[in-house]
Steps between C-alpha positions, in 0.01 A plus 500: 500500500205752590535506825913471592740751412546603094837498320624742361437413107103444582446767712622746226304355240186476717514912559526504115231311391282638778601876412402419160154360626391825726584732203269240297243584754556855547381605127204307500417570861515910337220446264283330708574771812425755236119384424419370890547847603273619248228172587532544849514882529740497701713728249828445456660676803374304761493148302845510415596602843336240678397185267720555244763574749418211748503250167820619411651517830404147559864364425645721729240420793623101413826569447510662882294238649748289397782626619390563867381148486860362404628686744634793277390789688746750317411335141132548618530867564752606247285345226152738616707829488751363230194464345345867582815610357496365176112514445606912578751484257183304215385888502845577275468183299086598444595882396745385250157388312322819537677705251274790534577672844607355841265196609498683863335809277291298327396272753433762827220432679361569876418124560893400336659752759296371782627128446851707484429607845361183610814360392751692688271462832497110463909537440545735831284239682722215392803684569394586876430122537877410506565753742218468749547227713510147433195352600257281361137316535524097400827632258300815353672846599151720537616751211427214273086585612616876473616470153140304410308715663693822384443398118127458517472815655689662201249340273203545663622895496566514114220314432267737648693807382264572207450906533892575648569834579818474286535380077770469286485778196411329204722567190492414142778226600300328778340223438129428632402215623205416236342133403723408160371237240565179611627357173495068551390535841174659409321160373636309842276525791595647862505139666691339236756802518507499864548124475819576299662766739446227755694240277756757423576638905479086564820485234661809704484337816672148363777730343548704852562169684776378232638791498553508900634137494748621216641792676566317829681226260665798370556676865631142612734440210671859505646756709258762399312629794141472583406874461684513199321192348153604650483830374716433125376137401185487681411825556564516104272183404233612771460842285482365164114469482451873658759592186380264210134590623540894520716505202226311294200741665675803383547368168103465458454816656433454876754673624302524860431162539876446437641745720249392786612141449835554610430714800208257657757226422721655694244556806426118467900428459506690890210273626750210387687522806130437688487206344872453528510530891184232514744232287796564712560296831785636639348877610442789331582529141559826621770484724670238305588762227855640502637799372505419099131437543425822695686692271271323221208632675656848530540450076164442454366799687705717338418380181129548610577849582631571159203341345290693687702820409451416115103526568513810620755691301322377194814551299391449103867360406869560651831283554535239246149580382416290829393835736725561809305226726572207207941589521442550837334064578785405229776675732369431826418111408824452350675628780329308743627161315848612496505571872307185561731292285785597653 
């Protein structure tokens, strides 16, 4: 039963129960991200960016892995930028929970617009790989290395940005990013709460594989296409702990570590399709794309754009008390289903 194909019935009720387990995850996985950036000082910037983001973007990485493996190139790649797109669209859902002024506002910050850029360099990259041409070393296309290589460059440049040249005005609406009380976390020690963030990104991973064997039951059982199912059901369920998690930081406060959560998930959703191309036999994950999951891509990159746009314009509140960026990723993502669906 775990390893042959999944009907129908059990492969919906599998994506259920293991939704219902990564948004378990995802608020206690916020409180403990909250204090680790203060242990560590690491702040919350680059913690949520790059642990926080790589423990919550650990279903995804399984979930492509998985794919390319079965031989589901297009499932592969439409659930990493299904997945971009949706974790984009988390920014919306997070807002909705900062009543004050727009989370972009509140949550501006030189190292949160670097990852932004980082982003849409990684997404460029992947998007030239399925138009250079199609070669490969022992099944790897070499952009896979790019992509690697590209993204520790990016951190090792905001890492050592400490006096930049350019900062973010600080208003009465932004919010710093300052150690908070710890509440029941304070009389746990750092190994034992490092020992639980392992336990909990363990329970992620085991919920990313059931969800991948589910949706290729689903893909199999239907006549829904692959982009469509990679970027609404998985792309959907890949997301969830970037949303639960961000939604649950800005409710205690840490609005940065919540915003920077969803953007260096997104840079580790990009570096799925590394790890993608290494599962797959056939080639390059690359070049087995077609069109619905290029136009994905192209989603995601705009979506990063607008993102990026909302950090800069600063704009306190606007449409639908969301700013213009937050209608904007509702219009844009929805739009992209609808084409995809159809």
């Amino acid at each position: 039963m775990l390893a042959g194909q999944w009907p129908l019935g059990w492969s919906v009720a599998v994506l259920c129960l293991a939704g219902a387990l990564t948004v378990a995850c995802g608020v206690r996985l916020a409180g403990l991200g909250d204090v680790l950036a203060d242990r560590t000082g690491w702040g919350e910037a680059l913690f949520g960016a790059v642990l926080f983001g790589l423990v919550t973007s650990l279903s995804g990485i399984v979930m492509t892995a998985v794919s390319a493996a079965d031989a589901a190139p297009e499932l592969a790649y439409s659930n990493a930028m299904g997945g971009i797109a949706a974790q984009t669209l988390a920014v919306v859902a997070a807002d909705a929970f900062h009543r004050r002024v727009n989370l972009e506002h509140a949550a501006a910050s030189l190292q949160n617009l670097l990852f932004g850029c980082l982003l849409t360099g990684l997404l460029g990259l992947a998007l030239m790989a399925s138009f250079s041409p199609d070669v490969t070393a022992a099944g790897v296309h070499p952009v896979s290395f790019v992509l690697i290589l590209f993204y520790l460059g990016g951190l090792h440049l905001i890492r050592r940005n400490t006096e930049p040249m350019w900062r973010a005005v600080r208003t009465r609406e932004t919010v710093r990013d300052v150690p908070r009380g710890e509440g029941a976390f304070s009389a746990r020690s750092t190994p034992r709460l490092w020992g639980e963030f392992a336990i909990l990104a363990a329970t992620v991973v085991v919920a990313g594989w059931a969800v991948t064997r589910a949706a290729e039951g689903l893909l199999s059982a239907t006549t829904l296409r692959a982009g469509f199912v990679g970027a609404a059901v998985l792309g959907t369920v890949n997301a969830l702990p970037e949303t639960v998690t961000s939604i649950a930081a800005v409710r205690r406060g840490a609005v940065t570590l919540a915003f920077a959560a969803i953007i260096g998930g997104n840079c580790l959703d990009v570096l799925n399709l590394a790890v993608g191309d290494l599962a797959y036999r056939g080639g390059s994950l690359y070049h087995a794309a077609g069109d619905d999951e290029l136009f994905l891509a192209c989603a995601a990159l705009v979506m990063t754009t607008v993102v990026l746009g909302g950090l800069l314009v600063r704009q306190e509140r606007g449409w639908f008390r969301l700013g213009f960026d937050g209608a904007l990723l509702v219009l844009v993502h929805a739009a992209t289903l609808t084409i995809l669906a159809f």
